[in-house]
N, C-alpha and C positions, 0 to 999 in steps of 0.2 A: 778754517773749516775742519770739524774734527772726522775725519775717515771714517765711513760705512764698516763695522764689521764684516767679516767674512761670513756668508753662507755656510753653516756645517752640512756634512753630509753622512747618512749612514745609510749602507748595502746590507739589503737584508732577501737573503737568498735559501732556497732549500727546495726539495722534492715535494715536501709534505705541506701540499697548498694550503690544505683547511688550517694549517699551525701558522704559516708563512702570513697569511690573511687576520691572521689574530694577534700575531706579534705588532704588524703594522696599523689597527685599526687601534689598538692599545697606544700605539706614541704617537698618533694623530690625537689620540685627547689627550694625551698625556701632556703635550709638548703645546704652549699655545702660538699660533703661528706657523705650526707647521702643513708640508702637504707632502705626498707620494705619488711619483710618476710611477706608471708601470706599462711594462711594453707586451703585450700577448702575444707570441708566437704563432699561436695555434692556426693562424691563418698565412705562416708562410709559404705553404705549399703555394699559396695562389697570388702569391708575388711579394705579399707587404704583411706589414707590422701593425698592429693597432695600441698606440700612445694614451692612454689615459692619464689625467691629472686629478686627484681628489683632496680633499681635505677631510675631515673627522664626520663634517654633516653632509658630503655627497661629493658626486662627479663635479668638476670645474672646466674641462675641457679632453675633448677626444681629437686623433686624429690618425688615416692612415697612414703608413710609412713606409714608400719602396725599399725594398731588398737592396743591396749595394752588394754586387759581387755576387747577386744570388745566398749571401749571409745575412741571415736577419741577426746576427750577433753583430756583424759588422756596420747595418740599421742603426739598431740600437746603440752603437758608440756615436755614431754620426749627427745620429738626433737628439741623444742623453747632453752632450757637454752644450749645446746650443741652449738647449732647454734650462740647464742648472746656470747658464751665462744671465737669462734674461731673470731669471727668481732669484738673481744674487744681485741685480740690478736695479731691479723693482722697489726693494730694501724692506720689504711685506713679509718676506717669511724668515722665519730663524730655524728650521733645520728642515731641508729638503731628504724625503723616507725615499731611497732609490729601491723598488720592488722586482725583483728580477725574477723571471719565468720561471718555470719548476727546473725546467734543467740546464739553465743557465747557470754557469760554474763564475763565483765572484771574484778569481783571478782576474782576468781582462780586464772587467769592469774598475775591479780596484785601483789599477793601475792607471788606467787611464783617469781618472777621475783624480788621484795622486798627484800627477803631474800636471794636470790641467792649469790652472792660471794662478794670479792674485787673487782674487775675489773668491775663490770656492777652497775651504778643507774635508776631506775625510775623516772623519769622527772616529767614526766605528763602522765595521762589517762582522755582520750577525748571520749564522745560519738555523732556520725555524727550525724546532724540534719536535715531533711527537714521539717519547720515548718508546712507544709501544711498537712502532713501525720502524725502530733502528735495524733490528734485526731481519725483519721481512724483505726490506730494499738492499742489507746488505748482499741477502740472499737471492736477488733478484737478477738473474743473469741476462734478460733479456733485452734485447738490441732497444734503445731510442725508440728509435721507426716502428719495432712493434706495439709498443707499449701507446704510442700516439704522444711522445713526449719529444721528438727530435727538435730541434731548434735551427733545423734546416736541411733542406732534401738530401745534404751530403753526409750528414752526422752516422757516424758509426762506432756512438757510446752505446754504452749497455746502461742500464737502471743503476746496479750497485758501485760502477766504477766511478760514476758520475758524480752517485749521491758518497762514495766515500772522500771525493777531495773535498766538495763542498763542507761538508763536516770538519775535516782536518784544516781546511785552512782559514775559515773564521776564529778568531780568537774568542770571540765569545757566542755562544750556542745559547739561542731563548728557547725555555724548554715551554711547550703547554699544558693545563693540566690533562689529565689522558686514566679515567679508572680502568684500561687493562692493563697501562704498566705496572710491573713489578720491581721487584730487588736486583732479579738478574737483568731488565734495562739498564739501571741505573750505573750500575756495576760494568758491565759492558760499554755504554758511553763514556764512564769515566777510563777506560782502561783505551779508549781506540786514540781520544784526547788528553791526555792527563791536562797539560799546561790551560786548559780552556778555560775561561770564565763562563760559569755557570750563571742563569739569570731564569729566575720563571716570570712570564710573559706577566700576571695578573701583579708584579710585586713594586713599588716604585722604582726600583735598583734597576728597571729596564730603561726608563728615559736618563738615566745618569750614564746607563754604558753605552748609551747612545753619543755623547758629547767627551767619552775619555779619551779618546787619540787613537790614532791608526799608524803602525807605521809597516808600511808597501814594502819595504827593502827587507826588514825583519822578518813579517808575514813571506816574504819569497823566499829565504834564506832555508824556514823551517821546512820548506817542502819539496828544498833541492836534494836530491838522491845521495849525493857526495855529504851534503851536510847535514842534513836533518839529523834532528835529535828526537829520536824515536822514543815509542813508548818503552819502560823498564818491565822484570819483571814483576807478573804480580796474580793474584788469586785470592775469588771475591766471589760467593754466592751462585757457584757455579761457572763463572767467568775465570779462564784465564788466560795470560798473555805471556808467552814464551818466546823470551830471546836466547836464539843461536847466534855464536858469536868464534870464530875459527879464525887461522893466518894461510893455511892451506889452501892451494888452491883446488875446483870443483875441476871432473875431471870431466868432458864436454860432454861426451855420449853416455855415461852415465848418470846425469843428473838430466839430461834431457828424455831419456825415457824414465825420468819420474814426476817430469813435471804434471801429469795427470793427475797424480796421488798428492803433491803438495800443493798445489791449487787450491783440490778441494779439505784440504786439511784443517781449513780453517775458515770463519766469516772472512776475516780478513789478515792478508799478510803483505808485507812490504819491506823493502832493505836494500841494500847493495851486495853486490858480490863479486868474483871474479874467475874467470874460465883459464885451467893453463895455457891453453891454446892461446890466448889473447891477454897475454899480461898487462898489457899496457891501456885495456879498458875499463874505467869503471861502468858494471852495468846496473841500473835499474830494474828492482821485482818491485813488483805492483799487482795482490790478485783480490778479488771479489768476486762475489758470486758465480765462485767456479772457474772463472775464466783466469788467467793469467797475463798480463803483460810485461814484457821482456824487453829493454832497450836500451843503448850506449847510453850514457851521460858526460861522456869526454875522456879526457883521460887521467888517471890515476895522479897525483903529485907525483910520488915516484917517480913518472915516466915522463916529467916536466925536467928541460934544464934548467939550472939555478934561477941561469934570467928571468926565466919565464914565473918564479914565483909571485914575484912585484905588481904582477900584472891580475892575480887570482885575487877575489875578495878574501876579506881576512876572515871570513867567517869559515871558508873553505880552510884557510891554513892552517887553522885555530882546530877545528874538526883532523885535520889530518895527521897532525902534531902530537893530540890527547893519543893516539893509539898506535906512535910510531914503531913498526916492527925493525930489527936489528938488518934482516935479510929483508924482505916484503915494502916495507918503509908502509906509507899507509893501506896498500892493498891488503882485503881483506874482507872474510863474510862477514856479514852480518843483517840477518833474517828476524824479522818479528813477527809472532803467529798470535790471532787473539781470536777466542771463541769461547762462547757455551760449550761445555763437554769437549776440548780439547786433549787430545791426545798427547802429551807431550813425549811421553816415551819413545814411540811410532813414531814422530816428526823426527825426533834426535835419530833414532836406529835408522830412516830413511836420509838423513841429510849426510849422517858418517860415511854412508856407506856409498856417496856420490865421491867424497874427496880422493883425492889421490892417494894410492896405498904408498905402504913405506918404501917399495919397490920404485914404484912409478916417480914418485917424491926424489929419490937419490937419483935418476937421471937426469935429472937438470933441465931448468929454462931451454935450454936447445932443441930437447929429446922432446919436451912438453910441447912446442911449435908445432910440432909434426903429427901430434893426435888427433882424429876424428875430426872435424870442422862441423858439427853434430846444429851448431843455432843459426852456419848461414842461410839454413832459409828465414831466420825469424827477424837477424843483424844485415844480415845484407842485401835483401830485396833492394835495396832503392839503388845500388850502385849498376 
């Protein structure tokens, strides 16, 4: 008896609902056989989830779905892989549309869905785009909760921080058409994503990068702080993106009373860096809409013994290798600023002037231990 094909599956995630709504209702005709679960949020305050099932000509089935853990994300995992079990079972559909809430971030989801069985693959994950609103939600600094977009009473994302991983970590962005964008959208999306595959939602090329491949490991590689391969320079129509790139380390109270001003320096910026004070950290920058987040991401190779290499993916090693410093070994900044009207002058004159002077620099790793402890409230609240 010759084995059922596998169920493909594509995630299609993003802020901008009316876009998200349109890419999906597009690979429901597009695709015959297929259908799209989607899970609404919007009623977790009051305990549960609501599960709808559809296809290209309407609803096929609804239903509600307790909270688990008080997480309707965590819902949503518990109900999602059941549901793809029985539509992979059924042998009726050939590509199940997984439709994720506006601020549902498609890491989780990916993964889980990755691993999940025999019977089910991930295709592709997509984030819905309307060019016109990139900028607006980058800029949009405002908590979840206020916004009415929280995807559970605990969430304490903001609009742009949200909406910027979502962007970054779909490989491929369906754009829809949109007559206020312009040049500098376009220009700007391309510079926050370079690597992304482009796709406009009306064009057939969207049910084809619907069935190209996903691969979970990759996708999480690109958006590991220690690894990522960040956007390069570049400048376009008003847009540009400025990478600062040093072996010096940031001198802790100094660069903390500027985090204000390079926050907002920019729509968005993102990198790793390192404080004297704490050599042996790699840290994580991460800002949007003004706001900034700060936080360990392990430690530095460098500060790894030998053995311990074997044990790092190689996508880390490979990353820490291309830029080995003689003294430093991989530690090291490296900040990436993208915006409209960017300042780069201003960003460089304010980031120089955080590192260690040539003074401070010649006292040494020892002397450096002993500065300012300037980010424990931001690094070590949880101890």
């Amino acid at each position: 008896m010759e084995k059922q094909p596998k169920l493909s599956v594509v995630i299609v995630g993003g802020l901008h609902s009316e876009a998200r709504t349109e890419v999906v209702q597009r690979l429901l005709g597009a695709v015959p056989g297929s259908v799209a679960l989607h899970h609404d949020h919007s009623t977790a305050a009051r305990g549960t989830v609501r599960r709808t099932i559809r296809s290209a000509s309407g609803e096929l089935d609804a239903a509600e779905v307790p909270l688990v853990n008080d997480c309707a994300c965590c819902a949503l995992r518990e109900d999602l892989v059941p549901e793809l079990d029985r539509l992979a079972s059924d042998g009726m559909t050939r590509l199940a549309v997984v439709e994720l809430w506006d601020s549902v971030e498609p890491k989780a989801m990916a993964e889980v869905v990755a691993v999940h069985g025999e019977e089910v693959v991930l295709t592709g994950v997509f984030t819905a785009i309307d060019p016109a609103l990139v900028l607006p939600c980058l800029g949009n600094g405002d908590d979840l909760t206020d916004a009415g977009l929280a995807a559970a009473p605990t969430d304490q994302r903001t609009v742009a921080d949200t909406f910027a991983r979502q962007l970054e970590y779909a490989p491929v962005l369906a754009l829809v058409d949109s007559d206020d964008a312009d040049e500098e959208d376009a220009a700007l999306l391309n510079q926050l994503h370079p690597t992304a595959r482009f796709v406009h939602a009306a064009s057939g090329e969207l049910a084809q990068a619907a069935f190209a491949g996903f691969d979970a490991a990759a996708a999480a590689a690109a958006q590991d702080p220690a690894c990522a391969l960040l956007p390069q320079d570049a400048e376009d129509s008003g847009v540009s993106t400025y990478v600062w790139h040093r072996d010096r380390p940031f001198h802790p109270e100094r660069l903390y009373q500027a985090l204000e001003d390079l926050a907002c320096a920019a729509a968005r910026s993102r990198g790793r860096f390192w404080l004297a004070d704490r050599p042996d950290t790699l840290l994580a920058w991460d800002a949007a809409g003004g706001a900034l987040g700060v936080e360990s991401a392990g430690p530095w190779m460098a500060a790894l013994p030998d053995a311990a290499w074997e044990m790092v993916p190689p996508e880390r090693r490979a990353a820490a290798a291309m830029g080995w410093h003689p003294v430093h070994g991989d530690r090291c900044q490296h900040l990436v600023f993208t915006s409209p009207g960017l300042d780069r002058d201003g960003i460089k004159q304010l980031l120089e002037s955080c590192l260690l002077t040539d003074a401070e620099y010649a006292e040494g790793p020892d002397a450096w231990r002993h500065l300012s402890s300037a980010f424990a409230p931001l690094l070590d609240h949880a101890t």
